[in-house]
C-alpha positions as CSV (number, residue, x, y, z in Angstrom):
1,X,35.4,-138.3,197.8
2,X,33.6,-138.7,201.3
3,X,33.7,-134.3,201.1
4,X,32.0,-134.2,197.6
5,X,29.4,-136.7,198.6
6,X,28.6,-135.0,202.2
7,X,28.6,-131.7,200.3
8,X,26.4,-133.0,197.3
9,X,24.0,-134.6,200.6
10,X,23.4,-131.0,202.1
11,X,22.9,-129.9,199.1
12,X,20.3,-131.7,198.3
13,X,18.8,-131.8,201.8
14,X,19.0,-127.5,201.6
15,X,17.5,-127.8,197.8
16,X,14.2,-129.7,199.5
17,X,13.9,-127.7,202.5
18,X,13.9,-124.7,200.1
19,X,11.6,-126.1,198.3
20,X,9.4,-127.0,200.8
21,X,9.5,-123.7,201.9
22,X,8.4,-121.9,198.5
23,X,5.7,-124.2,198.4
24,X,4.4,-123.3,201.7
25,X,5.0,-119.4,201.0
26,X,2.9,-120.0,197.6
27,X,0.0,-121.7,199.6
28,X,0.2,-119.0,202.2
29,X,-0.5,-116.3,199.8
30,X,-3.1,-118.7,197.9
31,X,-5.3,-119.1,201.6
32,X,-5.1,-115.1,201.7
33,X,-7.4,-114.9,198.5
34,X,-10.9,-113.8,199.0
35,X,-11.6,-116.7,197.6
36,X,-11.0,-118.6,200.5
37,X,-13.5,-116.6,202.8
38,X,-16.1,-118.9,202.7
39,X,-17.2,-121.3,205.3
40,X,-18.4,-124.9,203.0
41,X,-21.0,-126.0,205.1
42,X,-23.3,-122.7,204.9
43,X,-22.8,-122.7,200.9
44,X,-26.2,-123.3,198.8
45,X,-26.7,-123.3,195.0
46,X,-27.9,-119.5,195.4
47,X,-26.2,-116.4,196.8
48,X,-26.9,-112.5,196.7
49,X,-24.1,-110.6,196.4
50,X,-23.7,-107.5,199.2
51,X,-25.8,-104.7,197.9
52,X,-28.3,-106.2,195.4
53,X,-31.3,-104.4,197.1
54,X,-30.0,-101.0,196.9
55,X,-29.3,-101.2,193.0
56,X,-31.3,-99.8,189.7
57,X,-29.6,-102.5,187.0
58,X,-30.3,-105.9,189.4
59,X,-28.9,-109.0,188.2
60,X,-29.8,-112.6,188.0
61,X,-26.8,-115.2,186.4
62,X,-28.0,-119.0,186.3
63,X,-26.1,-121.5,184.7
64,X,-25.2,-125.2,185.2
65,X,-21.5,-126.2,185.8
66,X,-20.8,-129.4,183.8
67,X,-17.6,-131.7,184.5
68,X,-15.4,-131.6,181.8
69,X,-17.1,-133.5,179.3
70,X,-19.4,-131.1,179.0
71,X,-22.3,-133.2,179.7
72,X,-22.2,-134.7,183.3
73,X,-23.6,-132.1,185.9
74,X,-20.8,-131.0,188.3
75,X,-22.0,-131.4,191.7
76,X,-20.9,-129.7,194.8
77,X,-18.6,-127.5,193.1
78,X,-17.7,-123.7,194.8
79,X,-18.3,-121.1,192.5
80,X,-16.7,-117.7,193.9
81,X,-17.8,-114.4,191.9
82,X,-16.4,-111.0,192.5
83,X,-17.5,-107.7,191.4
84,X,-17.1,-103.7,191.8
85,X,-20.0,-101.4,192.7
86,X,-21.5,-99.2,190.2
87,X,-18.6,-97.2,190.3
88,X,-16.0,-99.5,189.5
89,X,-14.4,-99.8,193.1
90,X,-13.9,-103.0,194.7
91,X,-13.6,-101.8,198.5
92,X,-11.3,-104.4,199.0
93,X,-9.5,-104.5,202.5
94,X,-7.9,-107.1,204.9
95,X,-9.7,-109.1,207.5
96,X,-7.3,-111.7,209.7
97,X,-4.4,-111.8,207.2
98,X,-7.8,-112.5,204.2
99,X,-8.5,-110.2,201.1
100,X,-12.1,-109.3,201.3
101,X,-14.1,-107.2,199.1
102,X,-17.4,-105.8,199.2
103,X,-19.4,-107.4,196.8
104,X,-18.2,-111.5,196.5
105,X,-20.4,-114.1,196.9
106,X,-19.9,-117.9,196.9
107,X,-22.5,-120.7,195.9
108,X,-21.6,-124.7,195.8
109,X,-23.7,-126.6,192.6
110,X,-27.0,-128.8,193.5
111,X,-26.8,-132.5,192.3
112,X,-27.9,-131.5,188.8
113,X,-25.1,-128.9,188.7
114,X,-27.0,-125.3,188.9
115,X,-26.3,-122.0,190.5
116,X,-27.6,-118.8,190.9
117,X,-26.0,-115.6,191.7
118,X,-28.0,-112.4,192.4
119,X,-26.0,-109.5,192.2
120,X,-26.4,-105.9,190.2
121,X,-24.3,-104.6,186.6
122,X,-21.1,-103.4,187.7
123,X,-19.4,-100.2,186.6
124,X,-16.1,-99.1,185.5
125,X,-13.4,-97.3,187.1
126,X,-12.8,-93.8,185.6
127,X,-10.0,-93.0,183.9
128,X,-9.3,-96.9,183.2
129,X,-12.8,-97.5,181.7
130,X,-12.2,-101.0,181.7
131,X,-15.2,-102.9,180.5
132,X,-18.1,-104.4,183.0
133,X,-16.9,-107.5,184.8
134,X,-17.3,-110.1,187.0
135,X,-14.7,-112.0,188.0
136,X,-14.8,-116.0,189.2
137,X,-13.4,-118.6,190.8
138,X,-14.2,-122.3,190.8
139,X,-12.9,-125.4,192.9
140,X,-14.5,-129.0,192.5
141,X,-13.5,-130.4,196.2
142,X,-11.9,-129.2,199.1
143,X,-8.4,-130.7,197.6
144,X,-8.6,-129.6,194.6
145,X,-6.6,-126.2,193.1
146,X,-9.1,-123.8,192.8
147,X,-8.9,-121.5,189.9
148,X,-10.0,-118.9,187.9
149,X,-12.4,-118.9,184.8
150,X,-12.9,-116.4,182.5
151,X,-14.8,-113.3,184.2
152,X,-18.7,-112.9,182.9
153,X,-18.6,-110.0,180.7
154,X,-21.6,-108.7,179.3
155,X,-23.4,-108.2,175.9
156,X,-24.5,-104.8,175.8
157,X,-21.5,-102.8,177.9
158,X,-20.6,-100.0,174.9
159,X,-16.9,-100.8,176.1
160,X,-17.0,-104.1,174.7
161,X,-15.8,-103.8,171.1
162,X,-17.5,-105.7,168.4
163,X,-13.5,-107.2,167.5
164,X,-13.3,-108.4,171.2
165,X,-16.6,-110.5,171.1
166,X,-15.6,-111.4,167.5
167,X,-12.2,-113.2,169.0
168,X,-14.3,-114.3,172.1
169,X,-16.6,-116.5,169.9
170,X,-13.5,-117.4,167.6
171,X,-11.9,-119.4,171.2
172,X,-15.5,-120.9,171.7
173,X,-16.0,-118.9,175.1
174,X,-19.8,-118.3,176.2
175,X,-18.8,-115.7,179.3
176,X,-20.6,-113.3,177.3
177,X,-24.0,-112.7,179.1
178,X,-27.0,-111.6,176.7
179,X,-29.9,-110.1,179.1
180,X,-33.0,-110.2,179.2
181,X,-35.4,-108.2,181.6
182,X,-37.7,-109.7,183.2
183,X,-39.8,-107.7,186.0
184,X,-37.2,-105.1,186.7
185,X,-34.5,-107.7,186.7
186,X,-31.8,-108.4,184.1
187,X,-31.4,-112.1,183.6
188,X,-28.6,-114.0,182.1
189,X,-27.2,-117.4,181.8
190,X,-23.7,-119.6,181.8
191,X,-22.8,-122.4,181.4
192,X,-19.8,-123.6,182.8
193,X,-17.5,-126.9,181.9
194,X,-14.7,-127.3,184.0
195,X,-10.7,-127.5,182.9
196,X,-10.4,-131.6,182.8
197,X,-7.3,-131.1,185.1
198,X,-9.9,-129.8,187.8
């Protein structure tokens, strides 16, 4: 009996460490995000994405994040956003053990919520022709889980069938941007409530 319960005690104690241990691995690989890139002191309510100036179709998304009753403005939450060139490639490549890609960008909310990304339309990768996307990421404190919202997708891409916005109004999802130009910019608005676990 004193064999089984030794036994069933290292057991146990090998079960924790283990899991310890995946946990740990699974954060590791978390940290390594591009998300994670971003230093929280320097982060404002607006941010220009890497290579605004040098593009045709420039971009300006505003939106107010909303806590998750969809009314209270969501303070001093990270927004990350993601995006290819015009191209559809993501340069993406590794700095200090980090993903980083070219064009990401990072804003925190003001105390009534807002942010404002300027960026440009992406493309699409040839032969994929996957439709025109930008991903994102959002965190509400430094504790919190950050994670990842549906990307901003946009009205008038050709590759976005009629039956795929159809089923994206059906779930109640706004990531569809409808733009409007303004002064040789293209302007569109989200809203954002967060997931009441957040």
């Amino acid at each position: 009996m004193k064999r089984l319960f030794t036994s069933l005690l290292i057991i146990v104690s090998l079960n924790s460490f283990i899991g310890l241990e995946a946990q740990n691995f699974v954060n590791s690989i978390k940290k390594r995000h591009a998300f994670y890139g971003y230093s929280a002191n320097s982060l404002k309510n607006t941010d220009t994405i890497p290579g605004f100036d040098s593009q045709e179709e420039k971009l300006k998304i505003t939106g107010t994040i909303y806590k998750s009753d969809g009314v209270t403005p969501a303070s001093n939450v990270i927004l990350y956003i993601c995006q290819s060139d015009e191209y559809g490639d993501y340069h993406p490549k590794k700095v200090n053990g980090k993903r980083v890609l070219k064009h990401q960008g990072w804003i925190k909310t003001d105390a009534n919520g807002n942010y404002t990304f300027y960026t440009f339309v992406p493309g699409t990768y040839w032969p994929s022709r996957k439709i025109q996307q930008i991903h994102a990421v959002v965190q509400t404190s430094n504790e919190a889980e950050a994670y990842a919202i549906n990307h901003f997708v946009f009205d008038n891409d050709p590759l976005l069938r009629r039956s795929c916005k159809k089923k994206i109004a059906d779930r109640g999802l706004n990531n569809v941007l409808k733009l409007e130009k303004k002064d040789n910019l293209l302007i569109g608005r989200r809203d954002i409530i967060l997931s009441p676990t957040s």
